[in-house]
N, C-alpha and C positions, 0 to 999 in steps of 0.2 A: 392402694397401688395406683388406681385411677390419676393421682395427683404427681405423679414421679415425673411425668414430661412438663408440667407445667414449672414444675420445681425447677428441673432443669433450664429451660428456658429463664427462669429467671436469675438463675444463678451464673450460668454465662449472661448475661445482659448485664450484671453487678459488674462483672467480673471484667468485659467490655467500658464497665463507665470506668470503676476505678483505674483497667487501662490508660484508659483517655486523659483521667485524670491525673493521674503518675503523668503519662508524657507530657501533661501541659504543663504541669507545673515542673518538668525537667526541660523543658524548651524555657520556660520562663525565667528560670534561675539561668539556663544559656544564654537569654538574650540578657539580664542584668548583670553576668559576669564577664560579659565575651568584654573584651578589651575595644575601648576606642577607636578608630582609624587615625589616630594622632600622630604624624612621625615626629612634632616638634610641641614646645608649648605653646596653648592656646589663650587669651583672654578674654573673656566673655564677662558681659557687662549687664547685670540684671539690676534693672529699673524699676525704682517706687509701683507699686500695683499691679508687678506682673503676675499674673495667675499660673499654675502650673501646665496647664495647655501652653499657653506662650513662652512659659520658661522650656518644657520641653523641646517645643518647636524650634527656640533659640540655637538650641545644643543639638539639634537634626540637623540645620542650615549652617553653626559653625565652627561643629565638634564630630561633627557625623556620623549621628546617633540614629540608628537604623527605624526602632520601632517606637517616635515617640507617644502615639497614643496610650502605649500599651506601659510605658516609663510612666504615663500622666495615671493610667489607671492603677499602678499599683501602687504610686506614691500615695493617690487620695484615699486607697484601699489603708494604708498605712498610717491614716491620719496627715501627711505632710502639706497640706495646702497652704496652710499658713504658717509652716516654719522655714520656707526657705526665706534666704537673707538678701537686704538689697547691698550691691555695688559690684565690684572689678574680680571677677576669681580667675586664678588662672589652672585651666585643667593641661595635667602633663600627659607624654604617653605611656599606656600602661593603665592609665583608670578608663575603669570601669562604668557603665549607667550608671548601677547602683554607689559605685565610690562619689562616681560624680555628684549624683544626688546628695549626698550624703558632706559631701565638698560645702555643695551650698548652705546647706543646714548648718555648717559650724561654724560661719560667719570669721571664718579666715580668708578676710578680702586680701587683697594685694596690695603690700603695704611699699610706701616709698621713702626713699630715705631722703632727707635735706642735712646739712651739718652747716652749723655757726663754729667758725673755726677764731681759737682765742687767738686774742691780738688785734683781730679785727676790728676796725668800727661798726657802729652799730647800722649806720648806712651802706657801708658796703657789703654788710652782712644781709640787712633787705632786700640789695638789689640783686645779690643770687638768690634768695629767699623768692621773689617777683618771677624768676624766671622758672621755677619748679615746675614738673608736669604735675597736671594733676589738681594740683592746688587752686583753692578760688580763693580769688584776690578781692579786697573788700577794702584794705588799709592803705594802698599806695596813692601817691600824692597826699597824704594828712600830716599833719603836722606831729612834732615828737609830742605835745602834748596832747591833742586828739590818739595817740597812737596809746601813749599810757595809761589813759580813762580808761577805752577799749579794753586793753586785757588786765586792767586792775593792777596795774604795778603802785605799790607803795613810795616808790624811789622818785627823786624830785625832777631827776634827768633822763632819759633814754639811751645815752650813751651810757655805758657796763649794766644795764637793767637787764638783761637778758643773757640766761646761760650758757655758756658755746659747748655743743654735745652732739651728740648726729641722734636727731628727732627719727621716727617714721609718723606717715600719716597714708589713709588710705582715698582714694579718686573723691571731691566731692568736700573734702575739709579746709576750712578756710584758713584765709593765715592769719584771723584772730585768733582762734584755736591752737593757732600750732605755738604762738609769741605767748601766749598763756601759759602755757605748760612753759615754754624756758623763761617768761616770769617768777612762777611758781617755784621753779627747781632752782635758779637761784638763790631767792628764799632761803628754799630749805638748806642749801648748802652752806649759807651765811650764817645761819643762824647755827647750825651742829658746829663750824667752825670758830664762832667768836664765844661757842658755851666752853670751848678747849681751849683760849687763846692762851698766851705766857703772861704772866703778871710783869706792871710795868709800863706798860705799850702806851703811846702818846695818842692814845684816841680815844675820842670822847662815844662817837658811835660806830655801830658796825658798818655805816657809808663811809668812814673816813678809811677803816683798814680795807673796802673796796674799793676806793680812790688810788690809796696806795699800791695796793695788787695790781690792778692795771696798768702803772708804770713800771711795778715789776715784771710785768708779763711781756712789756716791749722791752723793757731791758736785757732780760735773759734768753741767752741763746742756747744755754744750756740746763738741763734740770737742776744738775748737780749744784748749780753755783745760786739759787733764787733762793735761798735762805741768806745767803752771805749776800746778798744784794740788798734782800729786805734790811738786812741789819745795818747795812751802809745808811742807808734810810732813816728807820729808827732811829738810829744813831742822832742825823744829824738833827730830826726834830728835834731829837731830846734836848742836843746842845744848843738849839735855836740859831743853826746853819739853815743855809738854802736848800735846797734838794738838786737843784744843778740839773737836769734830766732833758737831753738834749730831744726824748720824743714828747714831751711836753711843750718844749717850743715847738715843734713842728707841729701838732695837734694844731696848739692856737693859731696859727699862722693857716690853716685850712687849706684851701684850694689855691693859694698862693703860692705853697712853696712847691719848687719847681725839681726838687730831689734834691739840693746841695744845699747845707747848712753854710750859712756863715756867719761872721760877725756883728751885722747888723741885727741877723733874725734874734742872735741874742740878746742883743743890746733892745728890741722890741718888746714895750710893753704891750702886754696880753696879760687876759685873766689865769692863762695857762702856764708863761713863762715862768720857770721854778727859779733863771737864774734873775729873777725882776721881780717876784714876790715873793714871800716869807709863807710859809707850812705849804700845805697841801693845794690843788685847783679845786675849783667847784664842782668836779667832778668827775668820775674816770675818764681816761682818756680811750678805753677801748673795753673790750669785752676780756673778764679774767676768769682763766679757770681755778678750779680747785686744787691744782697744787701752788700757784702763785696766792691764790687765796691765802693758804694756810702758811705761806712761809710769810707772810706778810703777817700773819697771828702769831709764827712762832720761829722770831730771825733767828739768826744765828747769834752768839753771846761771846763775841769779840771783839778785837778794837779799832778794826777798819772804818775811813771815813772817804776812802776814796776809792775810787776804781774807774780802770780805761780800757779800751777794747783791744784784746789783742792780734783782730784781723783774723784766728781760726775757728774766731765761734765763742771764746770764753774770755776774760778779764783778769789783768792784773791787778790787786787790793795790796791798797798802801792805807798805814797809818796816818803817817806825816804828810804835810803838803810837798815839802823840799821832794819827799821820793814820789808822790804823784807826779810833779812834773816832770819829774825824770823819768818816768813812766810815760808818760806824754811823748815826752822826745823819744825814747826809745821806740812807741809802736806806732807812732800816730805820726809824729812832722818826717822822722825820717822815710817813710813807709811813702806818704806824700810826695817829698821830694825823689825818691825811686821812681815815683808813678810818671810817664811821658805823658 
């Protein structure tokens, strides 16, 4: 019986700590769930070698995180010292320490977008490509073929070497990196598309139905009608006609031409002009997507050899020459002559 008070006493004393303990570790799961003071999103920018002291401290000063020591002690308690990820995250309102934490861990940085839009040149496609946030720039001012080496393009030009698609990339990647991958993707797409192609087609490689594509792609203004254009195309190689393609002259003509086509730029030889040289140019004239790609693999199986723009967006397709020209006068001199 002697021992009943000291029992006692020690059993309130347990009973004290496990108190303490329950509420500490219910204060602690409060301070990692309480929500953020975010009213909007944040982005915070974690640096090569920051330690979880600094990373916390980061998110005290620009996420306004109450308790970071106590963030930092239970991450290292948790093992996370070295899983948090470097670069750009952005915490919304509504997370938590613990989400936040957990944010970083999963190396969902904050990704940006650029897009190579088809049709384009390959140079006016860099010089939005130049102006990206974010992105480090490594390849501006080098030449098309320093720029090829660079990201491994197979292709002998850099005009259509690159795939127009909307990239992301996260703060910190360069725009060799980024021309790689739409290297790459072209590639692949060229090559799934010329294992499909129609039997027949007047091309010896798969650069030449990319050549082609690319003037399909400024030609069409419509989806619907780039198979019946490709086959205009087709067509004429087969019969060993010109290809006539008035943004081919323009291509070649570069920074010269001043927006009006006329007769002279036709009558100009260039490597580019289709109405001054026989098949194809030495190379696209622009970046082509996958659906010109493939109507350029699989025209349409008709007997068009001609077509002119009807001024809404889409073309009239004549057989005969007699009705192309009449097709001519119809959308184009009269149309002309209305214009003051």
């Amino acid at each position: 019986m002697r021992f009943g008070k000291p029992l006692r006493w020690l059993a309130s004393g347990l009973a004290l700590v496990l108190a303490l303990w329950g509420g500490a570790n219910l204060w602690l799961e409060h301070v990692l769930n309480t929500p953020l003071p975010l009213n909007s999103p944040v982005i915070v920018d974690i640096r090569p070698g920051s330690g979880l002291g600094q990373v916390t401290r980061q998110l005290s000063a620009e996420a306004g995180l109450q308790h970071p020591r106590l963030l930092s002690w239970w991450a290292q308690k948790q093992g996370f010292e070295r899983a948090i990820r470097t670069g750009e995250f952005e915490l919304t309102p509504g997370m938590s320490p613990r989400g936040a934490l957990q944010h970083l861990i999963s190396g969902q940085a904050v990704q940006y977008p650029v897009t190579l839009i088809e049709g384009t040149t390959v140079r006016s496609a860099l010089a939005s490509l130049w102006r990206s946030p974010k992105l480090k720039i490594t390849l501006e001012g080098q030449s098309d073929e320093a720029i090829l080496a660079a990201i491994g393009s197979p292709l002998p030009h850099l005009e259509g070497a690159l795939f127009p698609d909307t990239y992301f990339y996260t703060a910190g990647t360069t725009d060799q990196e980024l021309l790689r991958r739409a290297s790459r993707r072209l590639t692949q797409v060229l090559e799934a598309q010329w294992q499909s192609r129609a039997v027949g087609l007047p091309y010896a490689t798969p650069y030449e139905a990319l050549t082609l594509a690319s003037i399909i792609e400024k030609e069409s203004g419509l989806l619907s009608e780039r198979e019946r254009i490709a086959g205009v195309f087709v067509r004429r190689l087969q019969n060993g006609m010109r290809l006539q393609s008035d943004p081919t002259v323009i291509y070649g003509l570069g920074e010269s031409f001043d927006g009006n086509l006329r007769r002279v730029d036709l009558d100009t030889t260039t490597p580019y002009n289709t109405y001054r040289i026989n098949g194809l140019p030495p190379s696209p004239i622009a970046m082509a997507g996958e659906d010109a790609i493939h109507a350029s693999l699989n025209p349409s199986d008709e007997s068009y050899l001609y077509f002119v723009a009807t001024g809404d967006g889409g073309h009239y397709f004549s057989t005969t020459l007699d009705e192309h020209n009449a097709a001519v006068r119809r959308y184009q001199l009269n149309r002309s002559q209305a214009t003051p």
